[in-house]
C-alpha positions in Angstrom: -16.9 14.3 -15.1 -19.5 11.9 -14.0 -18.1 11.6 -10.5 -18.3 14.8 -9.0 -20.7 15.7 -6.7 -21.3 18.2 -4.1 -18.8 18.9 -1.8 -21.5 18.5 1.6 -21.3 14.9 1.0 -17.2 14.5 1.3 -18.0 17.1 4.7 -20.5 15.6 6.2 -21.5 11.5 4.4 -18.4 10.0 6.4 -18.9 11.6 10.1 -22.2 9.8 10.1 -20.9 6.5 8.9 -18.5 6.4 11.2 -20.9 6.7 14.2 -21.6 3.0 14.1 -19.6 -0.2 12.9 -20.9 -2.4 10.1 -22.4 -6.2 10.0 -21.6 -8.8 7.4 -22.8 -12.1 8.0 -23.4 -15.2 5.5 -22.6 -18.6 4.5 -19.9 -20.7 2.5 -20.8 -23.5 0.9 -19.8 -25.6 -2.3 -21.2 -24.3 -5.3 -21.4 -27.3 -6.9 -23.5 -29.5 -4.2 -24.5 -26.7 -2.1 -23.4 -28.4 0.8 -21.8 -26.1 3.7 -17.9 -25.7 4.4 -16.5 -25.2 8.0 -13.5 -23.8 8.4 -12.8 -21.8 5.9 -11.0 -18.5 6.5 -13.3 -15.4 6.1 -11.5 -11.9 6.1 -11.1 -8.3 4.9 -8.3 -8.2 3.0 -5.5 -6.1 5.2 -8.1 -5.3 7.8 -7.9 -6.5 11.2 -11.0 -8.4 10.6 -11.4 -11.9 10.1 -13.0 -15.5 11.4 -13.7 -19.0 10.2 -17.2 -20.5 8.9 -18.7 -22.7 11.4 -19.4 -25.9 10.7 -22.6 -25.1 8.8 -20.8 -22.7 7.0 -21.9 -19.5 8.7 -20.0 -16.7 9.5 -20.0 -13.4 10.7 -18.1 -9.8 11.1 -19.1 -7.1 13.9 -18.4 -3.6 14.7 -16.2 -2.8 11.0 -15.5 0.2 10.3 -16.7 1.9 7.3 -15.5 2.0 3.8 -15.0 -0.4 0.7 -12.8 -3.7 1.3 -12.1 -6.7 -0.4 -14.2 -9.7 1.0 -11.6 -13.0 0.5 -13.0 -16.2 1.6 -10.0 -19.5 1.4 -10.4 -22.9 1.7 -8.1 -26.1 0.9 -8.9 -27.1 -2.5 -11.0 -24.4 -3.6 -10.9 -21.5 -5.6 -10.3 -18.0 -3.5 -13.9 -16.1 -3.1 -13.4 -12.3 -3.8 -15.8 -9.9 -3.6 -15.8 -6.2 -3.0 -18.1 -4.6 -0.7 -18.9 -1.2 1.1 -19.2 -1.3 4.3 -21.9 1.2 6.1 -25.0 1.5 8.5 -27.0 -1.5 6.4 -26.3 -5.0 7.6 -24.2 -7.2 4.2 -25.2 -10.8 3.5 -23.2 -13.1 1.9 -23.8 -16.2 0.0 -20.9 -17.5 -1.0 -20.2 -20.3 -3.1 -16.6 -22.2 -3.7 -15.9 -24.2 -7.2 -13.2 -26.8 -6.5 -9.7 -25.3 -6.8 -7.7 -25.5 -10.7 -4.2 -26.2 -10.6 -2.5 -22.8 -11.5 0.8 -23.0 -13.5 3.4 -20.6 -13.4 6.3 -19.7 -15.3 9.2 -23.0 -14.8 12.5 -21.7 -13.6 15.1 -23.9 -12.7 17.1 -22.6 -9.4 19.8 -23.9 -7.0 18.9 -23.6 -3.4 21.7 -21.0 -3.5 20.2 -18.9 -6.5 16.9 -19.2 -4.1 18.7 -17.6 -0.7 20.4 -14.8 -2.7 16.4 -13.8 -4.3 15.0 -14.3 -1.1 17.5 -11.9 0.5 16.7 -9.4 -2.3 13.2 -10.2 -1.5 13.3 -9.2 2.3 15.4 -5.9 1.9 12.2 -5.0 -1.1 9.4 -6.6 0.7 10.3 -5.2 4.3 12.9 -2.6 3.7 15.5 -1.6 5.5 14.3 0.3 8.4 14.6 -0.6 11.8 11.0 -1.6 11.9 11.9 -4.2 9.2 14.7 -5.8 11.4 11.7 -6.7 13.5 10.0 -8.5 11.2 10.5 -11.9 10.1 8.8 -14.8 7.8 8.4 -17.5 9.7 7.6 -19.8 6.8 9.9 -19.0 3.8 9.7 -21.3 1.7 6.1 -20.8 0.8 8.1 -18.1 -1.6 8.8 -18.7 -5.1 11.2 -16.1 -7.3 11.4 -15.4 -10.9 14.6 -13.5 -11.6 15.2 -11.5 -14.4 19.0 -10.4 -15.0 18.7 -8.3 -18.1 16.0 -6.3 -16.4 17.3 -6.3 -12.8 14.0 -7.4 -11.8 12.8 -9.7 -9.5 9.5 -11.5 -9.6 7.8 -13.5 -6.6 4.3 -15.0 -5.3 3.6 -17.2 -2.6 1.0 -20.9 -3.2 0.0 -20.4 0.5 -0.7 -17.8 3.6 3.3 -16.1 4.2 3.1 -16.2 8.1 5.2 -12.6 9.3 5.8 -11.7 12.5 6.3 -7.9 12.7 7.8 -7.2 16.3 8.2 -3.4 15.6 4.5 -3.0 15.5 3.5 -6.0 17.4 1.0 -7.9 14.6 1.1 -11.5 13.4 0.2 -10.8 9.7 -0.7 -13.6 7.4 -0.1 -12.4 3.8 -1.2 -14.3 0.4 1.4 -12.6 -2.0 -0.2 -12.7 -5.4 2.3 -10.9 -7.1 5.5 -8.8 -6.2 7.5 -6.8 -8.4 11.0 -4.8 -7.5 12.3 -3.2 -10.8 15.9 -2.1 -9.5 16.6 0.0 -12.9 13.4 2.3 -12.2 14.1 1.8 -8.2 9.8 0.2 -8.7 8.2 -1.7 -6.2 5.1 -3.1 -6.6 3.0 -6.1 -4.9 -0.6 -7.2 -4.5 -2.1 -9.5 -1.9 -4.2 -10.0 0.8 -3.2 -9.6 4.1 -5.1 -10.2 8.0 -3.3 -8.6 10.9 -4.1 -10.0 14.2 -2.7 -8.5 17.5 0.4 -10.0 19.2 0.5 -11.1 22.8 2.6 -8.4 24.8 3.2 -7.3 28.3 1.5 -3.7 29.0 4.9 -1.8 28.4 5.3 -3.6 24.9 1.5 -2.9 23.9 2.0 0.7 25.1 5.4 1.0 22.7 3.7 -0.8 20.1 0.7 2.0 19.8 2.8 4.6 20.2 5.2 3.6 16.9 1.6 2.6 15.2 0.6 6.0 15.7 3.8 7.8 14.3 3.5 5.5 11.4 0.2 6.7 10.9 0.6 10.9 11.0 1.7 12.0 7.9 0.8 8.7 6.0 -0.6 8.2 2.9 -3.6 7.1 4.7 -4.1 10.1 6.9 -3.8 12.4 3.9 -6.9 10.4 2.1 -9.0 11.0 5.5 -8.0 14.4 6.0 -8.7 14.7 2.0 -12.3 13.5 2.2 -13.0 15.0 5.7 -11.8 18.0 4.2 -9.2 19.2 7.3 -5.7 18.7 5.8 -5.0 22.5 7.3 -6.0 21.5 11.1 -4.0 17.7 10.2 -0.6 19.1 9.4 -1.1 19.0 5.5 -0.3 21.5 2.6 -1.3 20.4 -1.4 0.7 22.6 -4.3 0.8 21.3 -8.4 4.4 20.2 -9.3 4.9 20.4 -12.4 7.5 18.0 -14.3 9.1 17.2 -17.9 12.0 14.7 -18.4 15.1 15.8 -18.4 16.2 15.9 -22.2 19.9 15.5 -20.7 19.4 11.9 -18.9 18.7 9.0 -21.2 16.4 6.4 -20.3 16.8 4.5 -16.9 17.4 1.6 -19.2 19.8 2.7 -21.7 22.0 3.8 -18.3 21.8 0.4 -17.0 22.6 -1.5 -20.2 25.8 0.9 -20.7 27.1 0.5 -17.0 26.7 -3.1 -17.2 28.4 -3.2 -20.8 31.9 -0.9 -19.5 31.8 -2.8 -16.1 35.4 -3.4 -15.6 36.9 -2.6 -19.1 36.5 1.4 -20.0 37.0 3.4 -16.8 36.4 6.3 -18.8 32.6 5.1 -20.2 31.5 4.1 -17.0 32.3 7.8 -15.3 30.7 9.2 -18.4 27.3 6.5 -17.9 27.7 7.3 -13.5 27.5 10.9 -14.6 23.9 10.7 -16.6 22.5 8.7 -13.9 23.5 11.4 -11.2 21.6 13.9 -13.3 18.2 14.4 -12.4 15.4 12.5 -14.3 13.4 15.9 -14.2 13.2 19.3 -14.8 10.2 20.4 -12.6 8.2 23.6 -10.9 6.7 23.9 -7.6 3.5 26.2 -8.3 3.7 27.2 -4.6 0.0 28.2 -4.5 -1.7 26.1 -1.8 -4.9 24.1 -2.9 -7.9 23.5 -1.0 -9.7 19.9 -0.8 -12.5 20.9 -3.3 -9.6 22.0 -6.2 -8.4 17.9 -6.2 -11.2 15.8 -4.4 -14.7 15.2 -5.0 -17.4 12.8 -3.9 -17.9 9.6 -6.6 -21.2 8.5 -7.4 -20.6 5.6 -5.6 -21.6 6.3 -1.8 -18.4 5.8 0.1 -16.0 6.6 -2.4 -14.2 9.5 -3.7 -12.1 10.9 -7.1 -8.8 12.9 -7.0 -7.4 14.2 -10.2 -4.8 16.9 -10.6 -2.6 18.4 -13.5 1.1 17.0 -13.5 1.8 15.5 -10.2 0.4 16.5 -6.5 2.8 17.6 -4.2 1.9 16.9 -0.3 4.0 18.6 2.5 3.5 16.7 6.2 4.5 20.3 8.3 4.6 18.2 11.7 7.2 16.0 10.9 10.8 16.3 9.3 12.6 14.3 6.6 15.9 12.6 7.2 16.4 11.6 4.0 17.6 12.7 0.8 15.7 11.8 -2.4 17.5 12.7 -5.3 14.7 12.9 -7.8 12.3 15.4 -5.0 12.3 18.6 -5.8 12.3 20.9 -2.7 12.4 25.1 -2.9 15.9 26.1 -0.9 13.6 28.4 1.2 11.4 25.5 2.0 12.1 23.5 6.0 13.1 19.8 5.5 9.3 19.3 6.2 8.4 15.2 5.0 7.1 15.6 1.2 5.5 13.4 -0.8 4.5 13.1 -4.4 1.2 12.0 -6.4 1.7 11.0 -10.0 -1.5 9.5 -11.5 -1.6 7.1 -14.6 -5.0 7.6 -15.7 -7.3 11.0 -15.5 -8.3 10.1 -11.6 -8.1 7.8 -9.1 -10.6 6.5 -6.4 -10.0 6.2 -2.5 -12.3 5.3 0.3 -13.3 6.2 3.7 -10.3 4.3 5.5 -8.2 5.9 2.9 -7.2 3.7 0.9 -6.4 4.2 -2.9 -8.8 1.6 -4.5 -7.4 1.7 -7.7 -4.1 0.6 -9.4 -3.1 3.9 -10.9 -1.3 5.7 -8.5 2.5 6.0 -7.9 3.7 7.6 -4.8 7.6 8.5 -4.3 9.4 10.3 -1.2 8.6 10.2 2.5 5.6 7.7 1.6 7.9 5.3 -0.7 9.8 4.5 2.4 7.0 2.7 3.6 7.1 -1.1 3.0 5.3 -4.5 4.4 7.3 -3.0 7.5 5.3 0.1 8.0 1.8 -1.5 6.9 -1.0 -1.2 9.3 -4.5 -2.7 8.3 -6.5 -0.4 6.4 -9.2 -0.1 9.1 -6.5 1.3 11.9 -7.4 4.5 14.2 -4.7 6.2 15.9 -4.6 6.5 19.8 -2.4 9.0 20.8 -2.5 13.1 19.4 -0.6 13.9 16.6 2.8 15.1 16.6 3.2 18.9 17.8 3.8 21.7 14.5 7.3 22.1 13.8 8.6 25.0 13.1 
């Protein structure tokens, strides 16, 4: 495969990055009359970085920590500016030019302000969970939220036509969020969403800020994000870590998630007897699977892409990540975990195409990756900006 390349640079490539912060400077202006554009909000999207142009259109970002990111430049009445960039020792210039904004349409659908408050309750307990960390959190301007529901499909649709303002008092950030698309597919228990998102601190008394780094740092052991670092830095033993192949064919006994739904819903209330039968095949699981419980190393999934910065993982059947430092309290049906095995956190990789790209920060850059247990808990809740660094140790080993 054309993206592999020699382990040294995954060992070595991002200790020396990280040694300095990167530079981005540049200018917005019209693209149309070239004239400058003041204002306009300049971020990384879900970074903790982001300013305004100045009234000649200039702007500039300082002391960023490595890695690829999502450059989004808004403005009132103009198209979004997107553009990807890599972050590293060299300065980045910009030149960005905005075209006059298009009305987008979206689908029509007629709702009652009562159709609206029962989606946008659906929408909270998806978007934010149901953790205690999501009981902290709160939109403070809702209606910027529009909802497609579909019934047959138990499937509920939403975007946002301007910045969702969210305070998240669990974790102390003020997060403004562009929702481009959400997704929560109740039959296939699915949730997916894209957007941009800039965190800014809160204003807290020293006890709050101390509680709020302490819970952003137990967020961030055993993440999804810490895994990618350790991955690439190649210490996943030292971090807590453990890799192993599971290995998975669909249960020939369950039907589709579908078909289940669409019977349930057709014997609601008039064939006891179908609906037992119908409960049954969904309590059976969707899998019939084998832990291969050979540990891997780094180099047997990761490798070093030929773009500087970033870096493949590709596996057989599904990856199977054990956290060893931290325990799991709950109980996914569909998880396989050995009897012998301690109730260590697990999470599992499935891949939709033959490999998938992550950066520096540790973030997954492509849209091919499904995760399920301990890191599926995670929601908007639990989100910390891509570019975070823990304070505090990690957790002690548990035994």
């Amino acid at each position: 495969m054309r993206f592999w390349l020699p382990l040294l640079f995954i060992l070595f490539c991002p200790v020396l990055l990280l040694a300095q912060g990167g530079t981005i400077t540049g200018k917005v202006s019209r693209m149309d009359t070239k004239e400058p554009i003041g204002k306009a909000s300049v971020f990384l999207s879900n970074s903790s970085f982001g300013t305004s142009s100045n009234d000649d259109g200039t702007f500039s970002l300082t002391g960023v920590r490595p890695g690829q990111y999502q450059l989004v430049i808004r403005m009132l009445g103009f198209e979004d500016f997107t553009q990807t960039i890599m972050v590293g020792r060299d300065p980045i210039k910009i030149n960005a030019g905005l075209l006059p904004s298009v009305t987008q349409l979206h689908e029509v659908v007629i709702t009652s302000p009562a159709n609206w408050k029962i989606n946008y309750a659906l929408f909270l307990k998806r978007f934010f969970g149901e953790s205690d960390n999501a009981k902290k959190c709160k939109i403070l301007n809702p209606h910027t939220l529009n909802f497609i529901y579909h019934k047959t499909t138990k499937t509920l649709e939403a975007y946002s036509d301007d910045f969702i303002q969210i305070e998240n008092r669990a974790l102390g950030y003020k997060v403004k969020f562009m929702l481009k698309s959400f997704k929560a597919d109740d039959i296939n228990n699915e949730i997916a969403w894209q957007g941009d998102a800039l965190y800014t601190e809160m204003a807290g008394s020293v006890s709050q800020k101390k509680a709020w780094q302490a819970k952003r740092d137990d967020i961030y052991y055993g993440s999804s994000r810490h895994f990618f670092r350790s991955l690439q830095n190649a210490t996943l033993s030292q971090d807590g870590f453990q890799m192993m192949i599971l290995q998975r064919r669909p249960n020939p006994e369950r039907p589709p998630a579908s078909v289940i739904q669409h019977k349930l819903d057709m014997f609601d209330g008039v064939n006891r007897d179908s609906i037992n039968y119908w409960v049954s095949r969904y309590n059976l699981p969707k899998y019939d699977q084998n832990l291969i419980r050979q540990p891997l190393k780094e180099t047997d999934v990761a490798r070093a892409f030929d773009q500087p910065g970033l870096f493949g993982i590709a596996f057989p059947d599904c990856l199977y990540v054990i956290y060893t430092r931290k325990r799991e309290e709950t109980d996914f049906k569909d998880i396989f975990r050995p009897l012998d095995m301690p109730n260590y956190q697990v999470s599992v990789i499935s891949l939709n195409q033959p490999y998938a790209l992550f950066d520096q920060n540790g973030s997954v850059v492509t849209q091919s990756t499904l995760f399920e247990g301990t890191w599926s808990k995670n929601k908007v809740a639990e989100l910390l900006p891509i570019d975070y660094v823990p304070v505090g140790p990690p957790p002690a080993a548990t035994l």
